[in-house]
N, C-alpha and C positions, 0 to 999 in steps of 0.2 A: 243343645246347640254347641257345634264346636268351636271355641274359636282360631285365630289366625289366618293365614294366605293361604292358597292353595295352589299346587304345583305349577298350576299353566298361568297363574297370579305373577309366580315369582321369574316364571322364565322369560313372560310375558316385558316385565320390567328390566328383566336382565338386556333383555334385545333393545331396548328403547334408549337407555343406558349404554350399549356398544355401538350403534349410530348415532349417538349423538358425540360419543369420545370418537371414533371415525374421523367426524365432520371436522371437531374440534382439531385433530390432527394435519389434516389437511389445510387448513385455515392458516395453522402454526405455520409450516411448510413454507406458504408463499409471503406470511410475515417475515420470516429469517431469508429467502431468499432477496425480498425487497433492501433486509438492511443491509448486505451481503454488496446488494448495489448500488447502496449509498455510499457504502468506503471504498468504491472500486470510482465512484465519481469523486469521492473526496483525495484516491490517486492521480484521479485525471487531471482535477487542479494541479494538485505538485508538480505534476508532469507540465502542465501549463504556466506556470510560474518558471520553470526552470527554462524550458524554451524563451520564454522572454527573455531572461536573462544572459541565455545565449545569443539570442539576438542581439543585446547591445553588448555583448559585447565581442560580436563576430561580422554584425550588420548584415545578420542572413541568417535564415534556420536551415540547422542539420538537413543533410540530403538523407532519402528513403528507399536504398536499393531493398529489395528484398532478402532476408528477411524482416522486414521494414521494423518491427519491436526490438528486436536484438542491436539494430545500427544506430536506432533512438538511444536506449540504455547507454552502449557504447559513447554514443559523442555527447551526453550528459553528465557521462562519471563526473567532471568535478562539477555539478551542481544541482545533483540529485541523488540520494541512496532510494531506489524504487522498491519500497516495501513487496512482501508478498503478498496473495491475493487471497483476500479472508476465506474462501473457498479452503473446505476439509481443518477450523478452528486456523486459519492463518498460517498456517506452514504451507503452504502451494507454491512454488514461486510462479512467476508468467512465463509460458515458455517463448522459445525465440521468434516464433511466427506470430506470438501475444496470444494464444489459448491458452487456457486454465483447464492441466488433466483434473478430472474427477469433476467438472462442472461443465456440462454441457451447455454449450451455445454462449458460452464468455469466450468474448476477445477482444482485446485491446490492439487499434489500429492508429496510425500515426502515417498522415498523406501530408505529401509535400505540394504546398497550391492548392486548387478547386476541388471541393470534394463535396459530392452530396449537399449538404445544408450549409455550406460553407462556401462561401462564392467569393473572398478574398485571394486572387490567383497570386499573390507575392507572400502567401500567410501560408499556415496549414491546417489541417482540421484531425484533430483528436478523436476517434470514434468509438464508445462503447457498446457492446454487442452484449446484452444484459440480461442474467441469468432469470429474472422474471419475467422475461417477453417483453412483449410491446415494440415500440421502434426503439429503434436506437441513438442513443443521445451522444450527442454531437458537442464539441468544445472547439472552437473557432478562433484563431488569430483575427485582428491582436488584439488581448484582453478587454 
């Protein structure tokens, strides 16, 4: 009697073995995207802290001509450095229309008054457009 595996044993295992690293890959995937959208919500705050602080001390928030992210940035310089967008290990920065090249379906949008989930018409609504799907998460004046 021989022993050991036999060839259709071993390839047999080998395949069970690459769907399951497969699975496991994919899995990773939308973990890392998930946390990707946790520091892109933990930007939204900053960005939400700084508006307020504009507000008292302009008794009004930034207007939003288009391109509504670049005009944000702009009338925040002194009360925010807007990190980049952890998208591509963190060197991404947000472009001026608030897309994120190399991440499809991020955008970061900034409405002046009513917007969506945001029903305070003298406030604005912060909008995340989130690289793991789902809806989109909304940050609403005033704090």
């Amino acid at each position: 009697m021989k022993k050991g595996f036999t060839l259709i044993e071993l390839m047999v295992v080998m395949a069970i073995i690459a769907i399951l690293s497969s699975i496991a890959l994919v899995g990773i995937g939308k973990m890392q995207a998930m946390a990707r959208d946790t520091k892109r919500a933990s930007i939204m705050n900053g960005v939400r802290t700084a508006l307020e602080r504009y507000y008292a001390d302009n008794q009004t928030y930034p207007d939003a001509p288009s391109p509504n992210w670049s005009s944000l940035t702009n009338a925040l310089i002194n009360y925010i450095t807007i990190p980049n967008d952890p998208c591509a290990g963190g060197n991404t920065p947000i472009g001026a229309d608030g897309t994120v090249a190399g991440c499809t379906g991020v955008q970061y949008e900034y409405i002046k008054g009513n917007s969506g989930s945001c029903t305070n018409t003298n406030g604005y609504a912060l909008i995340l457009h989130r690289e793991s799907g789902g809806t989109n998460q909304y940050f609403c004046s005033p704090l």
